[in-house]
PAZAPA-4460 file (N, C-alpha, C; in steps of 0.05 Angstrom, whole numbers, plus 32768, in hexadecimal, padded with zeros to 4 digits):
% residues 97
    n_x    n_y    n_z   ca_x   ca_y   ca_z    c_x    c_y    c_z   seq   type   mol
   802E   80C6   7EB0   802A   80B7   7EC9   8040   80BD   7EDD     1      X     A
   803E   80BD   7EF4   8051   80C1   7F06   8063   80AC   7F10     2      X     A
   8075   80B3   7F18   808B   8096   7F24   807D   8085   7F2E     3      X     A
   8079   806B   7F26   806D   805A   7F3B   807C   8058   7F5F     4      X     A
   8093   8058   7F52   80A3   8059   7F73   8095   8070   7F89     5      X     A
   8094   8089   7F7E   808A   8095   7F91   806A   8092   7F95     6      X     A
   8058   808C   7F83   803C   807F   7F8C   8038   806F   7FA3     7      X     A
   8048   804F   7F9E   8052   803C   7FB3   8066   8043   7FC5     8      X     A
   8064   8046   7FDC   8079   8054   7FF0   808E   8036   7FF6     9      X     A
   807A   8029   800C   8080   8019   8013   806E   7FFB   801C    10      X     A
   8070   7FE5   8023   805F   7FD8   8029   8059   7FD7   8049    11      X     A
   8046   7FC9   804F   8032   7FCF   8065   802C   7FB2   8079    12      X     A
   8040   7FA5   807C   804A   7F8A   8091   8039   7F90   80AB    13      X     A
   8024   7F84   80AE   8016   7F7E   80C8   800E   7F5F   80C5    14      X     A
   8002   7F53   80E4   7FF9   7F3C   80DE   7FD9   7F43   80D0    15      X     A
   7FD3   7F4E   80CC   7FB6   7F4D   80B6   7FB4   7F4E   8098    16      X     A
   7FCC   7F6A   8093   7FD1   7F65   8077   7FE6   7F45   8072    17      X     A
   7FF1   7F3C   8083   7FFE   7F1E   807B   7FEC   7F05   807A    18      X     A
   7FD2   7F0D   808B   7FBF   7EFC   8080   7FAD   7EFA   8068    19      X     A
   7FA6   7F11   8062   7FA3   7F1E   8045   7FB0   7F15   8030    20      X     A
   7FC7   7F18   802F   7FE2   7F14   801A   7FD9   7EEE   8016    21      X     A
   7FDB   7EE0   802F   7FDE   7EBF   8029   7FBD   7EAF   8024    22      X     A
   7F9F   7EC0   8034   7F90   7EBD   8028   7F78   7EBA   8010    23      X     A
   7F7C   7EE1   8006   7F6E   7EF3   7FFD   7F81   7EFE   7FE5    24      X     A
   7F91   7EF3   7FDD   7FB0   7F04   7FCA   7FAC   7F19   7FCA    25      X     A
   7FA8   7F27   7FDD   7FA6   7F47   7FE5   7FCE   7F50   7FF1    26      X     A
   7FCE   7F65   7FE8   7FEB   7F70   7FF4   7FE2   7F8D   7FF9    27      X     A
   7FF0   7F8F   8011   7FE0   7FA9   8020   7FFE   7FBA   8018    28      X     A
   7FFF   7FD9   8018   8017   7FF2   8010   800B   800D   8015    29      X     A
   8025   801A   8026   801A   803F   802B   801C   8045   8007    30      X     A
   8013   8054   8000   800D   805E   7FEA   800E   8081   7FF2    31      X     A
   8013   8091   7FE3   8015   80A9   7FDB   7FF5   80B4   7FE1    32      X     A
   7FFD   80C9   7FF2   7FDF   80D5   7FFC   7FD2   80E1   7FE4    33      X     A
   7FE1   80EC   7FD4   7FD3   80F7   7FBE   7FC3   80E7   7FA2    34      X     A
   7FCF   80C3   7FA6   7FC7   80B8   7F90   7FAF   80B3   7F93    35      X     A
   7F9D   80A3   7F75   7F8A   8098   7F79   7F8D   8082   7F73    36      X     A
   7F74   806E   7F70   7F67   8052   7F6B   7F84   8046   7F5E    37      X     A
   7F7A   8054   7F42   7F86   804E   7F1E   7FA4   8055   7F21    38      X     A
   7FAE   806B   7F2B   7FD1   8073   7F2E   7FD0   805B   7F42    39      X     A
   7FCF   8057   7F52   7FD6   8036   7F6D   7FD8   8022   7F5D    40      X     A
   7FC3   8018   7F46   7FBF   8009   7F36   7FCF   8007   7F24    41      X     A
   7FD6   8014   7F14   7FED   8018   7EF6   8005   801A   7F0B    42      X     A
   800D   8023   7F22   8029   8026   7F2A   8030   8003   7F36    43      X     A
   8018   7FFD   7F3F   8022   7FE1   7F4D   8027   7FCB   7F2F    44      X     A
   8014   7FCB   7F20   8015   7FB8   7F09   8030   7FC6   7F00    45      X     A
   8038   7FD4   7EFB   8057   7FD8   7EF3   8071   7FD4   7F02    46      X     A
   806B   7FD7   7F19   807B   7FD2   7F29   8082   7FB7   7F29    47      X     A
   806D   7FAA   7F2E   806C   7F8E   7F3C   806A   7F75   7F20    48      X     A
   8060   7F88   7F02   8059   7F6C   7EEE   8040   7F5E   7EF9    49      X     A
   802B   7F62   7EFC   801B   7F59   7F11   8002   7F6B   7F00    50      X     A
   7FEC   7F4F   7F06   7FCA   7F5F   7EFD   7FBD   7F68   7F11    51      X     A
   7FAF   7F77   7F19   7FA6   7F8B   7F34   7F8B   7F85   7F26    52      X     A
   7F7B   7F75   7F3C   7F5B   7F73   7F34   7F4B   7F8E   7F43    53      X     A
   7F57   7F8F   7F59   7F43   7FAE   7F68   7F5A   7FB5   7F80    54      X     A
   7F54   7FCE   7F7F   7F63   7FDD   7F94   7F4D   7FEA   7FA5    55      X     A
   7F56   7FE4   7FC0   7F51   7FF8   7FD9   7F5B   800C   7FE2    56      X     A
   7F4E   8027   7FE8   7F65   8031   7FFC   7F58   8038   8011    57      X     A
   7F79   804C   8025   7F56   8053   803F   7F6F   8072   8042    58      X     A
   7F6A   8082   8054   7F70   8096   8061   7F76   8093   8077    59      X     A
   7F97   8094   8087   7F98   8091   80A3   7F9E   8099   80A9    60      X     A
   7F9B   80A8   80C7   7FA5   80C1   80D8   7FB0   80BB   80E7    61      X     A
   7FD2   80D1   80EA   7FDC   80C4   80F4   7FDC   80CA   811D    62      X     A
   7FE9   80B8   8128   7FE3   80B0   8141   7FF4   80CB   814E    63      X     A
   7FE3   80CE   8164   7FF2   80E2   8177   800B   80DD   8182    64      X     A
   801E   80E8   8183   803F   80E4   8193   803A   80FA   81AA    65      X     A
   8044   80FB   81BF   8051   8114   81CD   806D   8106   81D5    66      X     A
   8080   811C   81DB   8096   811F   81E6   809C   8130   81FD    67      X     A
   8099   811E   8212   8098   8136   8227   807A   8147   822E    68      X     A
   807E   8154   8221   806F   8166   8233   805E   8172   8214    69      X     A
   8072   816E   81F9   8065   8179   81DC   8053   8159   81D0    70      X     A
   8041   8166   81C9   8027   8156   81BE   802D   8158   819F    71      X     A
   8032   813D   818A   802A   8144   816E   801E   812D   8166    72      X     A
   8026   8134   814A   801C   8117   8139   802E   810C   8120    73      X     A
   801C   80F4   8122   8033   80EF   8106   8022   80F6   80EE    74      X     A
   8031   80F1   80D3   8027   80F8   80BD   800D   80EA   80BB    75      X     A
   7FF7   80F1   80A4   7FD6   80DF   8097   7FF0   80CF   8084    76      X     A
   7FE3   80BA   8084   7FE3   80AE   806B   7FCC   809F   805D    77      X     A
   7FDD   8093   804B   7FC5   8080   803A   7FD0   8066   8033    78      X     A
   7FB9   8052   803B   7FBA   8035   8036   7FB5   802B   8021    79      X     A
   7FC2   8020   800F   7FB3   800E   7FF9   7FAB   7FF6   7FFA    80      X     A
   7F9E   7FE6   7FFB   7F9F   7FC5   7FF9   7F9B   7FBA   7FD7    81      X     A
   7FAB   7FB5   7FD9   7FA4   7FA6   7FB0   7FAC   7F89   7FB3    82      X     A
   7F8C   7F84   7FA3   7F81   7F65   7F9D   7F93   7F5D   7F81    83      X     A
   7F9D   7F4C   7F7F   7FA8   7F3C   7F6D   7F99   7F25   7F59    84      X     A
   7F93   7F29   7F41   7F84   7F17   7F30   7F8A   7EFD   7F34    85      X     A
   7F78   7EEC   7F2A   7F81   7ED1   7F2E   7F97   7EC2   7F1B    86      X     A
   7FAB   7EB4   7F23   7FBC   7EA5   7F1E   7FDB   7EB6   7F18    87      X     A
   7FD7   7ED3   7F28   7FEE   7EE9   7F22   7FFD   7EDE   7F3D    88      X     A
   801E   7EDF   7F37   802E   7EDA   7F4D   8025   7EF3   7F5C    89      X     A
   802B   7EE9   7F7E   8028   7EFB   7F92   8044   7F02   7F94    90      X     A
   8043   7F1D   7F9C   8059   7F33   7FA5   8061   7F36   7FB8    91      X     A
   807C   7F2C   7FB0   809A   7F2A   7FCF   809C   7F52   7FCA    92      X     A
   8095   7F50   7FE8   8095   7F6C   7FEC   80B1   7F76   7FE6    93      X     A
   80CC   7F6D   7FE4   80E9   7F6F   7FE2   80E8   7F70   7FC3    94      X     A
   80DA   7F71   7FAF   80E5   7F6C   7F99   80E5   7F85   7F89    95      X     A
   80DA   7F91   7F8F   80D6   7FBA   7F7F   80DC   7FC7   7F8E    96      X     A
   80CB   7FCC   7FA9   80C8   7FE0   7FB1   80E6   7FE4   7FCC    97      X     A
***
């Protein structure tokens, strides 16, 4: 199995995934472009001590920058959203990662 650290990058603080997190025990995280479903899954449950009922992910491209007069972009990444089973503590994003 691979490092869970590098699977889980970092977490993903917007006001939608914080509505998620306090309604839906969903916790939204960039994840590793190369993982799948099941590596997201086994890296968060280890990470966190935590049961993972289903994972999401998505593909996102990143937004155009220019500077001046040069046109680029930023990196793709990838989103995870992972649902939390019932009666599992929810995850202070400060505590692993």
């Amino acid at each position: 199995m691979k490092d869970p650290y590098k699977i889980i990058l970092k977490p993903v603080i917007t006001e939608k995934s914080t509505m998620l997190k306090e309604m839906n025990r969903e916790v939204c995280f960039e994840v590793d472009p190369r993982a799948n479903k099941s590596e997201i899954k086994k890296a968060a449950e280890k990470l966190f001590n935590v049961k993972v009922e289903s994972v999401r992910i998505m593909n996102k491209r990143g937004k155009k920058r220019r500077v001046g007069r040069n046109e680029g972009r930023k990196k793709d990444w990838k989103k995870a959203y992972l649902k939390l089973k019932e009666g599992e503590k929810m995850i202070e994003y400060f505590e692993a990662v």
